[in-house]
N, C-alpha and C positions, 0 to 999 in steps of 0.2 A: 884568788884572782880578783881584781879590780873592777869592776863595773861596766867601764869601757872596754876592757878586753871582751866580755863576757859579751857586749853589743858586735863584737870583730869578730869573735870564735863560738856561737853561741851552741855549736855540737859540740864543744869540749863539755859542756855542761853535763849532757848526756852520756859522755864516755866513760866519765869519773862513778862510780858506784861502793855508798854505802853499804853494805846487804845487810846489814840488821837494824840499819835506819829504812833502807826501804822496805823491810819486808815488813817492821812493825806498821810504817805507813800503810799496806794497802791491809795489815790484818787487823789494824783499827777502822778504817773503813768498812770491811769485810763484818763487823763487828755491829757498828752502829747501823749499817744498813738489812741486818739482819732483824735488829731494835726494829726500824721504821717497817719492815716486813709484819713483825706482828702487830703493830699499831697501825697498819691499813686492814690486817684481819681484823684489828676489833670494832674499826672505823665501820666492815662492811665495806671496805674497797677491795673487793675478791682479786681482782686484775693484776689491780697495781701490789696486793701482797706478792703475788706470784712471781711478778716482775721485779722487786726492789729482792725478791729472794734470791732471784738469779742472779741479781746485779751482786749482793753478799758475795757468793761461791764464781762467779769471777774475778772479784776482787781479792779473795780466798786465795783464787789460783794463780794468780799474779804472783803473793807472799809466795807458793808454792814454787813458782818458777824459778824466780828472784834467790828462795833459799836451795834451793837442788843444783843451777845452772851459775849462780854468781853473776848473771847478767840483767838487765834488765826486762821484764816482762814484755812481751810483744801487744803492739796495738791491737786488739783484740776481744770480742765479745764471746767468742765460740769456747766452750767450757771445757770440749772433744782436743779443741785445737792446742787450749792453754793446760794440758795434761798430758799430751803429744811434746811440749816444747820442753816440758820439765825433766822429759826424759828419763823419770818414774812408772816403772810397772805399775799399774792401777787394776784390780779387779774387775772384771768383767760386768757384775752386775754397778760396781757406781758408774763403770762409762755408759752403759742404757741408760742409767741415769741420768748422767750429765745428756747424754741426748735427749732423752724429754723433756728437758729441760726448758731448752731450745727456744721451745713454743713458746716459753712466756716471755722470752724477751721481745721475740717479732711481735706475738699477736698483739701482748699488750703495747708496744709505740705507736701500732696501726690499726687501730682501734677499726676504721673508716674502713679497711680492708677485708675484715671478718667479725662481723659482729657474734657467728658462731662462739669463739672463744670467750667473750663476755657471759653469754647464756652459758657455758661448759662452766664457768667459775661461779659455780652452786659453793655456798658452807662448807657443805660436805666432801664436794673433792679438793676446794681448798685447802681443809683441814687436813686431809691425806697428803697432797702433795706437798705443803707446807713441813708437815711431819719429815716426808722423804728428806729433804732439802735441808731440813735442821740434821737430820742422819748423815747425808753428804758431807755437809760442814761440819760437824763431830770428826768422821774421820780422816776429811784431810787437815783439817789442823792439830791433829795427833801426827800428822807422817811431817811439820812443821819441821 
């Protein structure tokens, strides 16, 4: 497609899908932002590990979608939601998971909102749910 069509039809863009071009896209994402997760734990950025975690295992579940469904990933930050769409049986305990998840994505963008959630990202639970979340992303890029 020509440049100018692409400015005339630019949902064709979106219709057309690679699936092993995009899935590597978002599990290289999923990948390096798993990277900047633990470089904001060693930074001492408790928050933002938690957060750029989440951001990993959505990005995760995007590849997930994308490789299960042949379609493109839905707009979406909800980790419940984008495991729902892939239309994969998932265990009980990673969807708790993916639900506690949750928290890190809201608390940490709205910092101004609850500063509880700041005080709650001690080392220590960092370190645990950090853990959880490297577990998560272990097994669903095994069901890849």
């Amino acid at each position: 497609m020509m440049p100018e069509e692409e400015l005339k039809e630019p949902n064709k863009i979106m219709k057309t899908l690679n699936t092993e071009k995009t899935v590597s896209y978002w599990l290289e994402g999923a990948e390096y932002d798993l990277g900047v997760a633990n470089a904001m734990f060693k930074s001492k950025k408790y928050p933002y590990a938690l957060f750029m975690g989440h951001l990993s295992l959505e990005k995760l579940l995007k590849a997930f979608v994308v490789r299960h469904t042949k379609a493109h990933a839905p707009f979406s930050h909800s980790l419940p939601y984008l495991v729902e769409k892939s239309g994969v049986k998932v265990p009980e305990k990673i969807l708790i998971k993916l639900r506690e998840f949750m928290e890190f994505h809201f608390e940490a963008r709205y910092p101004d909102a609850n500063k509880a959630f700041y005080k709650k990202c001690t080392k220590v639970y960092t370190t645990e749910k950090l853990k959880e979340i490297k577990e998560v992303f272990k097994w669903v890029k095994a069901k890849l």
